[in-house]
Structure formats: C-alpha cells, structure tokens
N, C-alpha and C positions, 0 to 999 in steps of 0.2 A: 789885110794882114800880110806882111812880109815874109814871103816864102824865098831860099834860097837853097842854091843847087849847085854843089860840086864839081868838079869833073879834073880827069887828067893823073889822076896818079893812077902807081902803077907798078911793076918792078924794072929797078934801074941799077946799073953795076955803080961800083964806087969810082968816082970822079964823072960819073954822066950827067946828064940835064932833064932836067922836067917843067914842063908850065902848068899850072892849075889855072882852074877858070872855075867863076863863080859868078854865076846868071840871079840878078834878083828880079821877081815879080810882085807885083800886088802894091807897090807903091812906086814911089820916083826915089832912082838911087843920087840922087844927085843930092837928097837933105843929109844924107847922110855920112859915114865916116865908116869904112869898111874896111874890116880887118882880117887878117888870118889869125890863128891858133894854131898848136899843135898838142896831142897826149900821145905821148910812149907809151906803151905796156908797163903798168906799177908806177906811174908817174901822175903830177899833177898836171892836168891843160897848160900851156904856156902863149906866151904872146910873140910870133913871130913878125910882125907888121901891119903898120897901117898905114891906112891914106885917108887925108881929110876930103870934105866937098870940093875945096881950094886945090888939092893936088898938092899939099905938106907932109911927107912921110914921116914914119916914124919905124927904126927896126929895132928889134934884139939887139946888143952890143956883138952878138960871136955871132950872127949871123948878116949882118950888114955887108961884110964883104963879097959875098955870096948868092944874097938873095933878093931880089929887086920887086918890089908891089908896083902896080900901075892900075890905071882906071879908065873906064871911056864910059863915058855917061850917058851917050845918044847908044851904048849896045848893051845898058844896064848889068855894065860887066865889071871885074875885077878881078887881076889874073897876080898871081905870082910866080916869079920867074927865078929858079932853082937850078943852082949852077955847082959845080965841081962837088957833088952827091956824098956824106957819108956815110955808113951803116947808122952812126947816132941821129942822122937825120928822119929813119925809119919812126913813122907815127901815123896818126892817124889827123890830117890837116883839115879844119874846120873853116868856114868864112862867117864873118860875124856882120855886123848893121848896128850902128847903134848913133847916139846924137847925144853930146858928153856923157853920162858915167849910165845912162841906159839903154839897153840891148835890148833892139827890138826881134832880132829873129839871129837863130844859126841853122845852118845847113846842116846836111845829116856826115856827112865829112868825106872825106877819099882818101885812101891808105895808100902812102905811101911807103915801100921798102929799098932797101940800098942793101945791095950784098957784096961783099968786101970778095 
C-alpha cells in the first residue's frame, strides 16, 4: 500500500521560499506519476503540479512561473520548489501517486502560510 508523507511547510513572509518534500513507501515511486495539490480554507483541492515516471511536467498556468516539481527516484522523493511566496498561496499542500486517472494514495498534507 502506498503510504506518503509530507514535509517542509511552514510559515514564510510574502516573497520568501519554501521546499516540500514528499517521501513515498510501500511501493516503487518510479511507476508512478506524482503530484502536488493544494486546498485553501472554503475552497476546492487544486492541482499545482506534476511529474511523470519519464520526468515531463506538468503545472498550473499561474503558478508555473514560480513553482518547480522535481523527482529523484533512487530517494523515493518528490519535492516542490516554492518561490517568491503569496498570502493566496496559503493552503494546505498535498502529494499525490497515481498511474493515469488512478490515485493510488495521498499524504496527509503540510500547511503552508504566507503572511503579507
């Protein structure tokens, strides 16, 4: 069963940096295609990026600029990389797993805030 685990957020002033990292166990993250999420408070989950097995991304249109997914397969890792911080970027960031349109497991998430 694919278990996945968060980490790295945290509180950050508005224009700072954060990395998240997302450790998967219980299978090989290499079949996979691994994602972040994000929910605001009163919002729905959103799709901030991903990365295929191959290393082909994929981001948000308004976040592209900004935010960079990567992967290392031999540290069963997937980190995203969060650049010039705003308060709207305050949520709650998830990592996902899945192999076309099924999810095999999400992390329990790590909150991120940005204070202006």
């Amino acid at each position: 069963q694919v278990q996945l685990v968060e980490s790295g957020g945290g509180l950050v002033q508005y224009g700072g940096s954060l990395r998240l990292s997302c450790v998967l166990s219980g299978s090989i993250i290499g079949i996979y295609t691994m994602g972040w999420y994000r929910q605001a408070p009163g919002k729905q989950r959103e799709l901030v990026a991903t990365i295929t097995s191959g290393g082909s991304t994929n981001y948000a249109e308004s976040l592209k600029e900004r935010f960079t997914i990567s992967r290392d397969n031999a540290k069963d890792t997937v980190w995203l990389q969060m650049n010039n911080l705003k308060p709207e970027d305050t949520a709650v960031y998830y990592c996902n797993a899945a192999i076309a349109t099924k999810t095999y497991g999400w992390g329990q998430g790590t909150q991120v805030t940005v204070s202006s």
